[in-house]
C-alpha positions as CSV (number, residue, x, y, z in Angstrom):
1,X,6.5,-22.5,15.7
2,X,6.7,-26.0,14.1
3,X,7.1,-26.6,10.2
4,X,3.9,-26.7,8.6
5,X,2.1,-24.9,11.3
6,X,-0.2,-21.8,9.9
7,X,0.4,-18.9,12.1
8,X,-3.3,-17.2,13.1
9,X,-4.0,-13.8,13.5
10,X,-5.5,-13.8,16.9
11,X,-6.9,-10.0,17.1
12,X,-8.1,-9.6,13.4
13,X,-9.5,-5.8,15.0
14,X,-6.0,-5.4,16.6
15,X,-4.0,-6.5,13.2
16,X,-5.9,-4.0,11.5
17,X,-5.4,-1.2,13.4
18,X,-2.1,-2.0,13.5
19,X,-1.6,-2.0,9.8
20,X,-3.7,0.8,9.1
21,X,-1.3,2.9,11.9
22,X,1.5,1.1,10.1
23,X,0.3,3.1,6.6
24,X,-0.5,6.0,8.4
25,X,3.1,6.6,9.8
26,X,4.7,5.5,6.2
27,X,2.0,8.3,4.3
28,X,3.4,11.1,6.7
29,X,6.9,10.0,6.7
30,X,6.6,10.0,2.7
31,X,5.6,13.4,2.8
32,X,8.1,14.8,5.6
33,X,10.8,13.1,2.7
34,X,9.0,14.5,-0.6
35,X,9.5,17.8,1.6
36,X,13.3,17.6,1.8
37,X,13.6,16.4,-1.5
38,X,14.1,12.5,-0.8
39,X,11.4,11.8,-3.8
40,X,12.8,8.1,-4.2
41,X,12.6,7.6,-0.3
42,X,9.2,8.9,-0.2
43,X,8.4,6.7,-3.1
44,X,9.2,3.5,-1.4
45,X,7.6,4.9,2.1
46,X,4.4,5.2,0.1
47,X,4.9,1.9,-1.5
48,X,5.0,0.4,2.4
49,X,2.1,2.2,2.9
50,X,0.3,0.5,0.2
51,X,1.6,-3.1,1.5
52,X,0.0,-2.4,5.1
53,X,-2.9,-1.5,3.7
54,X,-3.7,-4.2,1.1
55,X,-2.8,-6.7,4.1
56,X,-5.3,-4.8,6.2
57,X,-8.0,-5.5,3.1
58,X,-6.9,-9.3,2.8
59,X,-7.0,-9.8,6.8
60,X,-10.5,-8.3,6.8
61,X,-11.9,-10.4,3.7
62,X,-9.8,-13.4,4.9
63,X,-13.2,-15.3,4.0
64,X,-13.6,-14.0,0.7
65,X,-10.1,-13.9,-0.4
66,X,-9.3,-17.2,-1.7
67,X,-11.1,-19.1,-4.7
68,X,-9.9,-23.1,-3.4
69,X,-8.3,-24.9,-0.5
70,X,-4.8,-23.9,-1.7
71,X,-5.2,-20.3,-2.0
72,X,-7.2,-20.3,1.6
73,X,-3.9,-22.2,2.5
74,X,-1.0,-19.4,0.6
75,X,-3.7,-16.5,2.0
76,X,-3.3,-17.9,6.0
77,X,0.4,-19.0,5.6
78,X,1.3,-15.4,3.8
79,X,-1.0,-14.1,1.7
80,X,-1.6,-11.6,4.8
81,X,1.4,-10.1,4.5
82,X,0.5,-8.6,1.0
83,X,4.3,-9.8,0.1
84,X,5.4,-7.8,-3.1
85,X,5.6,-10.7,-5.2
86,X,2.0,-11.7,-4.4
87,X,0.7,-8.1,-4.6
88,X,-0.9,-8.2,-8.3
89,X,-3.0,-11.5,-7.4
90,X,-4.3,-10.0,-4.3
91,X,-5.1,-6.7,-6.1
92,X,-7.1,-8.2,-8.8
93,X,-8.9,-10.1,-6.2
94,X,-9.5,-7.1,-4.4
95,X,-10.9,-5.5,-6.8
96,X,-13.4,-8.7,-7.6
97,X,-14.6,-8.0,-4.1
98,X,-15.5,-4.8,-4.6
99,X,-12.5,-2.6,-4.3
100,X,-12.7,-0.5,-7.2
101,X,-8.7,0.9,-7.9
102,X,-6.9,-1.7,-6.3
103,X,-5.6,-3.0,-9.3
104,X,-4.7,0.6,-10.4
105,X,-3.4,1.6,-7.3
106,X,-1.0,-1.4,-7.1
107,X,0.4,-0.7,-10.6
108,X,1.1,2.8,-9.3
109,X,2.5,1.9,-6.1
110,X,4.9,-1.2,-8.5
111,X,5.7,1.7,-10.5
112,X,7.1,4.0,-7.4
113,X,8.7,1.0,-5.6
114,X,10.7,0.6,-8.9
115,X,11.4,4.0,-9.1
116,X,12.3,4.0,-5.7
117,X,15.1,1.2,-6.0
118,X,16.2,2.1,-10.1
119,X,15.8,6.0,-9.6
120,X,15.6,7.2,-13.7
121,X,17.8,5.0,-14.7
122,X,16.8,4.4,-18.2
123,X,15.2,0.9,-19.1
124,X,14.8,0.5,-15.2
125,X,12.4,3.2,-14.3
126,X,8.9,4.1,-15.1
127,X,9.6,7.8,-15.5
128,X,11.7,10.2,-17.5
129,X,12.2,12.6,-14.7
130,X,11.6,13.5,-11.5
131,X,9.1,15.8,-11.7
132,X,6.7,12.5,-13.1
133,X,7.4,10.4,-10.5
134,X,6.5,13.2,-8.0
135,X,3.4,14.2,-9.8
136,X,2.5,9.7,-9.6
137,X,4.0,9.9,-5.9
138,X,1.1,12.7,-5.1
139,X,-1.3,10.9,-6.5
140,X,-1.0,7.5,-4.7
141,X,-0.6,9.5,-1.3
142,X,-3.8,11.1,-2.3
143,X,-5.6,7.1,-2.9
144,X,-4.3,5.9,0.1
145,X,-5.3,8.0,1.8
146,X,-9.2,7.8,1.0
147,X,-8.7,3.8,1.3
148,X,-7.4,4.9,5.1
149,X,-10.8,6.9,5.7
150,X,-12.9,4.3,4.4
151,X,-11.6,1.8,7.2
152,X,-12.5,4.2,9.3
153,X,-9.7,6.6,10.0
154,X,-11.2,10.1,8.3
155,X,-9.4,11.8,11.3
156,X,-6.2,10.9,10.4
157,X,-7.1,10.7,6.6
158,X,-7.7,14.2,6.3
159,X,-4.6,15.5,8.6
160,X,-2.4,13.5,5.8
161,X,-4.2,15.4,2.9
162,X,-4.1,19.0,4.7
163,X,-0.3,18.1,4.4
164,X,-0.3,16.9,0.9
165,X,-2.4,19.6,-0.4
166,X,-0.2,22.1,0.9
167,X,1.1,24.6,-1.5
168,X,4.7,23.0,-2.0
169,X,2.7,19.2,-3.7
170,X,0.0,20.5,-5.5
């Protein structure tokens, strides 16, 4: 691909469904390693999840997402790939368009990456202990999860909640 050349999504239903499998796969792996203890590696499994999903929500309002010509530009060249550093613009837009807790959500999901790569390492994490970041951890599984099922996979939506429901989470 030449310099300069915007890549295009050429399946926008196939991208989807692959990011929303993407998030799928990260939700249960987060909670097969909040299981065996790995809270930090479920944190930043979650935190994936989150990323698939929000470019799911920016490929599907591709029209709607940017304001001018040079966000429509950033939003085709990269936007779409919900990069980390771009994650609290795209939230708050997401949340202009009508997704309620996206901004929230993001903040939580910021909070467990950190927590993720920092651990309680004091002045670098979010949290005072474990048991916090768990509690947070459960939480954004939990509002993922309904994002997944309103795009249309309740199926798999509820199988990840029967899991995360379970007695040892809450």
């Amino acid at each position: 691909m030449g310099e300069g050349v915007v890549p295009q999504v050429k399946d926008l239903g196939n991208y989807v469904k692959f990011r929303l499998e993407e998030a799928i796969i990260e939700l249960n792996l987060a909670i097969e390693l909040l299981e065996r203890g790995y809270s930090r590696k479920a944190s930043q499994k979650a935190f994936m999840a989150w990323k698939a999903i929000v470019s799911a929500l920016v490929s599907l309002n591709m029209d709607n997402m940017p304001k001018d010509e040079k966000e429509r530009e950033w939003y085709r060249k990269i936007g779409f790939l919900a990069l980390t550093t771009g994650l609290n613009v795209i939230a708050r837009r997401l949340e202009e368009l009508g997704y309620r807790e996206a901004v929230g959500i993001n903040s939580l999901a910021l909070k467990l990456h950190r927590y993720a790569y920092n651990g309680l390492y004091r002045g670098a994490s979010d949290y005072a202990d474990r048991k916090d970041a768990i509690e947070d951890l459960v939480v954004l599984i939990k509002k993922l999860t309904q994002l997944i099922a309103e795009l249309g996979r309740e199926k798999e939506a509820n199988e990840i909640l029967k899991k995360i429901e379970g007695p040892t989470h809450g």
